[in-house]
N, C-alpha and C positions, 0 to 999 in steps of 0.2 A: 794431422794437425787441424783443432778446432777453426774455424773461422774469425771468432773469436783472439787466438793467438797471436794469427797471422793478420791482424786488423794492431793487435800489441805490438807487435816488431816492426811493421812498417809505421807505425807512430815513434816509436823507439829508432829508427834508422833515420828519419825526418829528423826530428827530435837534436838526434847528435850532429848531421849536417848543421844546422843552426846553428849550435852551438860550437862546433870547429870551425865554424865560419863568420860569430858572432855576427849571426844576422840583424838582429837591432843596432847595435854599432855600425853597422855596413850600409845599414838603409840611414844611420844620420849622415852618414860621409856622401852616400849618393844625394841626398835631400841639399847636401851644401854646395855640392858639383853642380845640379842643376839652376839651382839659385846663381851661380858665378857664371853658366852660359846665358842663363834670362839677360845677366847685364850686361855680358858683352856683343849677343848677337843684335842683327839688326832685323833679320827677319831670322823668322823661327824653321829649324829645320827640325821634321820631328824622328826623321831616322837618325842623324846626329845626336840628340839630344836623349833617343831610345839607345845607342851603343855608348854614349858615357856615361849612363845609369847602370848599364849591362858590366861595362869595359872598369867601371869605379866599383862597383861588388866585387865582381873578381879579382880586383885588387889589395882591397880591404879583407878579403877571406881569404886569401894566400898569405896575406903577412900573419892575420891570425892563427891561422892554420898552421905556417911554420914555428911562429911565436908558441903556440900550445905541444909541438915537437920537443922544443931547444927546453920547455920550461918544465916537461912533465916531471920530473921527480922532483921539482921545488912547488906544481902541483898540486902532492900528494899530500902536504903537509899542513895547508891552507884550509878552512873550514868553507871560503869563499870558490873555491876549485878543484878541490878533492873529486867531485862529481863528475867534472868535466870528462867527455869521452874518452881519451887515453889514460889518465890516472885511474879511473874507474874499473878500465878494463872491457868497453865496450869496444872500443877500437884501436887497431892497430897503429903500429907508427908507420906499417909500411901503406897503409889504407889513407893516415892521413898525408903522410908525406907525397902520395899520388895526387891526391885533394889538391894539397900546395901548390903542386908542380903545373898539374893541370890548368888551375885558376891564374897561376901568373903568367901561362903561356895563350892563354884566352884574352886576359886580362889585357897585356903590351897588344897582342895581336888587333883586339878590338879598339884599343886604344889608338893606335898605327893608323886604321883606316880613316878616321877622324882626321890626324895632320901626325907627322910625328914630334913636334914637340911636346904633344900630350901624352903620349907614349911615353915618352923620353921622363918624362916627369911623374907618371906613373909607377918606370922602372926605379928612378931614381927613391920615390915612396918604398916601395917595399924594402929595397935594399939599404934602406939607412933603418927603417924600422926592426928588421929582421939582424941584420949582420951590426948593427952598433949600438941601438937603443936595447934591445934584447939582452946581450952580454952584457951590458952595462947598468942595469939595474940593482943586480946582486953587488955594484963594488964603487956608485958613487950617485948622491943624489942629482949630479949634473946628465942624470940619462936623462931625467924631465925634460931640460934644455932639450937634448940631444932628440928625444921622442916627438919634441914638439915642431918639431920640421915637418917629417912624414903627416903630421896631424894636421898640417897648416897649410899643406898642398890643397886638398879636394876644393875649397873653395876656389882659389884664384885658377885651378886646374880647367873649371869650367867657363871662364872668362880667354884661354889659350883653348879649350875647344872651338869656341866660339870666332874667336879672330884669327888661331895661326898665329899669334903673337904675344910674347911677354917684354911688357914696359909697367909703366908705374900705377897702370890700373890696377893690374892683375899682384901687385908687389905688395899696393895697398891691401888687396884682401888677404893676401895671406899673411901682412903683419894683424891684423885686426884679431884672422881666429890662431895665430902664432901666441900673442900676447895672453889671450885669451884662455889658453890651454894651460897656464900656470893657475889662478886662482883655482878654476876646475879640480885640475887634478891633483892637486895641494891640499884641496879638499876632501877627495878622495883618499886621498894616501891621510889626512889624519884621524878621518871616521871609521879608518881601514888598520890601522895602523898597528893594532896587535899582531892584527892576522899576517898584516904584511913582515913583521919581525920573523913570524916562521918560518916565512920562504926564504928570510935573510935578503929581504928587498930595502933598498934605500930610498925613498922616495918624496920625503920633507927636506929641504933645503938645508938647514941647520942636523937634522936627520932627527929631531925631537918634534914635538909639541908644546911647543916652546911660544915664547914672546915673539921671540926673533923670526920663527918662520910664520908669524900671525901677522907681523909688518910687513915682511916679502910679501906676502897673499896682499897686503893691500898695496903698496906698491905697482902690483902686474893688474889689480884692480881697475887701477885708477890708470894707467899707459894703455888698457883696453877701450875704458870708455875715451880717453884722447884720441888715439888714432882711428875708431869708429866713427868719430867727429869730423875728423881731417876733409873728406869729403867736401862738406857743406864750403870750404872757403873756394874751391873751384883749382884745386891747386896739383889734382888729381889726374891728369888728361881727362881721358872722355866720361871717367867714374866719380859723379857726383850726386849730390841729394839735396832738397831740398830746405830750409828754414823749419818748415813745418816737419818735415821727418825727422832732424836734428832736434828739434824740442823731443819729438819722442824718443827718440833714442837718447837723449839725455834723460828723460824721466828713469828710462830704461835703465840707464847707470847706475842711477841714485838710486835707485831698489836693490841693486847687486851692490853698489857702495856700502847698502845700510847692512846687508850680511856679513861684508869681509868684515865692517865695524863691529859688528855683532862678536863677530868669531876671535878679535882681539880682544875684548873687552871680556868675553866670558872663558873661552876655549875650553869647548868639550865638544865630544860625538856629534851632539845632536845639532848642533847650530853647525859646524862643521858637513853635515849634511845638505843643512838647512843653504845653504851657500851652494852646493854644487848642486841643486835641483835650481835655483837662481841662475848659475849661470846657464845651464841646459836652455832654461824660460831665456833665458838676455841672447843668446847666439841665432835661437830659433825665430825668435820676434826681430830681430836685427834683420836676418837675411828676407825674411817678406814684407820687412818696411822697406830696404835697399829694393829690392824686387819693382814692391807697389808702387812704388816713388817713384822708379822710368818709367814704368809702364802709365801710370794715370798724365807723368806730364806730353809722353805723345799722344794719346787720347785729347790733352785738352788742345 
């Protein structure tokens, strides 16, 4: 075998690990983990804060990893994952199902040594993602609901790394990217929405492209930038923000506001995009204003 080949296949072996592990989605669920221990710790531990980065991947790549299991023959069907390493034929299910097993035993493990509520809530992530949100996609659009649990962990996960504790800090965050996850993926599911018809997935509320699921979207719009706001009134325990980061995260709103607006008024693909790359930008800027905002007022 050329040098050449074998430079092919182990890009191709990389390649599909990523990809059965949705590393770009892995690395935003760690990015929001870390963000939620910035705000609840008081001094930074960085071997802590190195094994829920570690302990949140493995999480995130186990549910995927099973979720691409359970889903391969609906798959096959999809122009958006036909490619994916098991329908394709690059990998096995016994290879990836190792994958799974391994990352979620890594996963709880590294999570454990941190506190175990973070554990606890780690485990509880994958098995509501895997055993409820999974099945339930193909037979009602309330998997959304149902998905958006496991999704709305990682943030507040990293505020329970942080303290050993869940009260109404850590509740707060994970209602902000809970609510959060509906416009998103509302979005997704209607610039997706052919494709999603072939796997026989349900994923618009109303299960159309419809009026009706373009007012849901604004609706969960509008209860995301509220309870991102909630903060600022001090009403939070120890998780608040400042006047001045509320103005920006209100500007923040109004930009994701003017999309769902957008996506009622026109409804097609493309603004329907145009909105889930909005919220990407409003979640990502949210969490390193929350971030910026403790960190600058113990500084001052």
């Amino acid at each position: 075998m050329s040098i050449t080949q074998t430079s092919t296949i182990k890009t191709s072996v990389v390649q599909d690990f990523k990809e059965i592990t949705k590393m770009r989605l892995a690395l935003s669920v760690v990015f929001s983990s870390v963000a939620g221990y910035l705000l609840g710790v008081d001094t930074i531990s960085w071997s802590t804060l190195f094994m829920l980065a570690i302990g949140g991947y493995f999480m995130v790549g186990a549910s995927n990893a099973f979720n691409q299991i359970i889903e391969r023959d609906l798959d096959e069907l999809m122009d958006r994952t036909k490619n994916r390493p098991i329908p394709s034929g690059r990998m096995s299910v016994q290879t990836a199902f190792a994958i799974a097993t391994l990352f979620t035993i890594l996963g709880i493990s590294v999570l454990y040594v941190i506190n175990p509520k973070t554990a606890m809530f780690g485990a509880i992530s994958i098995f509501i993602y895997v055993s409820l949100y999974t099945p339930l996609k193909t037979k009602t659009p309330l998997a959304v609901f149902v998905g958006a649990i496991p999704g709305a962990i990682p943030f507040m996960l990293g505020w329970v790394a942080a303290t050993n504790d869940f009260g109404i800090e850590p509740g707060t965050l994970f209602m902000i990217q809970f609510f959060w996850q509906f416009p998103h993926f509302w979005a997704i599911g209607w610039f997706l929405f052919e494709d999603y018809q072939k796997g026989g997935f349900f994923m618009l509320p109303t299960g159309k492209k419809d009026k009706g699921t373009a007012i849901q979207i604004l609706i969960y719009t509008i209860w995301t930038i509220v309870t991102s706001l909630i903060p600022v009134f001090h009403v939070t325990g120890q998780l608040y923000i400042t006047p001045v980061s509320a103005v920006l995260i209100g500007v923040l709103g109004l930009f994701l506001l003017k999309y769902a607006i957008r996506l009622y008024k026109i409804r097609d693909a493309k603004t329907a995009k145009q909105l889930m790359l909005a919220s990407v930008s409003y979640i990502t800027l949210l969490q390193i204003i929350y971030v910026a905002d403790k960190f600058i007022r113990v500084w001052i």
